[in-house]
C-alpha positions in Angstrom: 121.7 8.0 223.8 120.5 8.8 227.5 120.3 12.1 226.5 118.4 11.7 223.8 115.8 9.3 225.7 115.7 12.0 228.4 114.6 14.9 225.7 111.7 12.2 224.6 110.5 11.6 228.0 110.4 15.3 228.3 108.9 15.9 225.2 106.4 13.5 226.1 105.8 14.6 229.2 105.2 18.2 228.0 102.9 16.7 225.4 100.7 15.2 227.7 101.0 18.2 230.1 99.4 20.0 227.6 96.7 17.7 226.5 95.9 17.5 230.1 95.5 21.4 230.3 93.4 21.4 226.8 91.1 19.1 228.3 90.9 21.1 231.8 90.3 24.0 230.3 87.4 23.1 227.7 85.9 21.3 231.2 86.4 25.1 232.9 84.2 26.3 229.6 81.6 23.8 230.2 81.6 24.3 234.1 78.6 27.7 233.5 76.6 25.3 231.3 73.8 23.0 233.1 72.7 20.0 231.2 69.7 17.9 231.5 68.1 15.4 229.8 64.2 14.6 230.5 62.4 11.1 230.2 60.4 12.7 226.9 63.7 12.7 225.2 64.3 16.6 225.8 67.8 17.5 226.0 69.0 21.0 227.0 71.8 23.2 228.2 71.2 26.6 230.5 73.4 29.7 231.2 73.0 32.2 233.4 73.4 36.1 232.2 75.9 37.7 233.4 73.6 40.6 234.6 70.6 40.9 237.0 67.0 41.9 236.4 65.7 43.3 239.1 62.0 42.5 240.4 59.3 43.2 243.2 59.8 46.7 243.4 63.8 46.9 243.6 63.8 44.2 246.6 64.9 41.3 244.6 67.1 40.8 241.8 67.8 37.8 239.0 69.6 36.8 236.0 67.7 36.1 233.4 68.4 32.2 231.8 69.2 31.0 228.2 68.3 27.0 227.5 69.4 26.0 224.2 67.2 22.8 223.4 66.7 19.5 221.2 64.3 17.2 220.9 65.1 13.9 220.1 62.0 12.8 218.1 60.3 15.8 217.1 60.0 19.0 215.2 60.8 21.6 216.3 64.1 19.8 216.6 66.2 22.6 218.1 65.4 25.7 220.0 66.3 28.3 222.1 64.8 30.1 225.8 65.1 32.6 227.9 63.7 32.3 231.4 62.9 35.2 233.2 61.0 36.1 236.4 58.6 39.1 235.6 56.2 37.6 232.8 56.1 39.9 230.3 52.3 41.6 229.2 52.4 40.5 225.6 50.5 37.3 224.4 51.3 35.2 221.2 54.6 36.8 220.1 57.1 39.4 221.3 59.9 41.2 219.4 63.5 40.4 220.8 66.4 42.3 220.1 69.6 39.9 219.8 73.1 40.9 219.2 76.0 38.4 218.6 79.1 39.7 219.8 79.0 43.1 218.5 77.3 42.3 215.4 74.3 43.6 213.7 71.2 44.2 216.1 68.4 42.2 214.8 65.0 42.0 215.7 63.3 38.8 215.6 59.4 37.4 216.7 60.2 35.4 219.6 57.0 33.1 221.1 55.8 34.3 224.7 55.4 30.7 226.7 54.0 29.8 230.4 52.4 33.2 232.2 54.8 34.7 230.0 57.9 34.2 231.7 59.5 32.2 229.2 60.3 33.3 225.8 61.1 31.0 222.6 62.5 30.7 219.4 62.4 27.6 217.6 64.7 26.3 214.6 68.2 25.4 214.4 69.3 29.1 212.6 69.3 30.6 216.1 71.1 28.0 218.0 73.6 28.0 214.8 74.0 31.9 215.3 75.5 31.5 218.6 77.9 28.5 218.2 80.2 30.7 216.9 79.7 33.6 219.3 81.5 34.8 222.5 78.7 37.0 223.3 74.9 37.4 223.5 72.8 40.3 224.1 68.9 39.7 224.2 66.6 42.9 224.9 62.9 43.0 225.0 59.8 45.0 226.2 57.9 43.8 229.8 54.9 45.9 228.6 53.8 48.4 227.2 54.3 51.0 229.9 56.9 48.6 231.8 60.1 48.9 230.6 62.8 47.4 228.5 64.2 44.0 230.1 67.9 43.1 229.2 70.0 39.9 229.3 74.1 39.5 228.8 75.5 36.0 228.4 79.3 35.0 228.0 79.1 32.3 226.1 82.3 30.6 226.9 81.8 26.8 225.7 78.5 27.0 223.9 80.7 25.1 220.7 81.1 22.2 223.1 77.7 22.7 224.7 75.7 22.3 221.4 78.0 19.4 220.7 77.0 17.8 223.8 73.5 18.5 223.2 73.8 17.2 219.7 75.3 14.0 220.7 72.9 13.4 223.5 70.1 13.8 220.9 71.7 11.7 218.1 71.0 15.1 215.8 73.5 17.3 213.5 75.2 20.2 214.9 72.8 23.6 213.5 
């Protein structure tokens, strides 16, 4: 009987071992994600690319940022950004090149916002695309005669960082 009380204690024990480690590693998944949550009831996630841009003549260098939004109240209810530091020439609308994992390319009209160094996409088909997604490639034009900029994002945790979002902003998942 000892025995067998002994094998339950270690088969809890293992049990709760790996709960504990589920839990750990879904927090090590979040741990690239910033959240925030503003008093006009915008709530939002950013990542980092996993590349750099580089700027002012080769002397600096930055990775480009993804923010996956929701409004609480609001339409558009969910969108997507990408920060970057060299504002891009276009006005209006730009075309962006996305690939999910190593899916289709598609181009899409993305909106060029403030002095053009952020770009958007609204609607909840984008943010959908990349729940299920490990990886996201984003390529656009700076100008004309300025090159091609590029942006690389693991997306390890996006699942639970669109859940997040979604709870936060009492709204479905996409």
């Amino acid at each position: 009987m000892r025995l067998l009380v002994g094998i339950g204690g270690a088969v809890a024990t293992a049990l709760l071992l790996v709960s504990v480690c589920g839990v750990a590693q879904a927090g090590a998944a979040l741990d690239n994600w910033r959240f925030d949550e503003s008093s006009d009831g915008l709530v939002t996630a950013s990542l980092y690319a996993t590349n750099k841009l580089i700027t002012g003549g080769g002397a600096l260098s930055y990775s480009p940022v993804l923010t996956i939004a929701c409004r609480k109240d609001g339409e558009p209810r969910w969108s997507e950004w990408l920060h970057v530091n060299d504002a891009v020439s276009a006005r209006g609308t730009i075309t962006m090149s996305v690939t999910a994992d190593q899916g289709k390319k598609v181009n899409e009209s993305w909106s060029v916002g403030t002095r053009g160094r952020m770009l958007v996409r609204d609607g909840a088909d984008g943010v959908k695309r990349l729940v299920s997604a490990n990886r996201l490639l984003l390529s656009w034009r700076f100008g004309l005669l300025s090159g091609r900029g590029e942006a690389d994002f693991d997306l390890a945790g996006v699942e639970e960082a669109v859940g997040q979002i979604a709870g936060t902003c009492n709204a479905e998942l996409p």
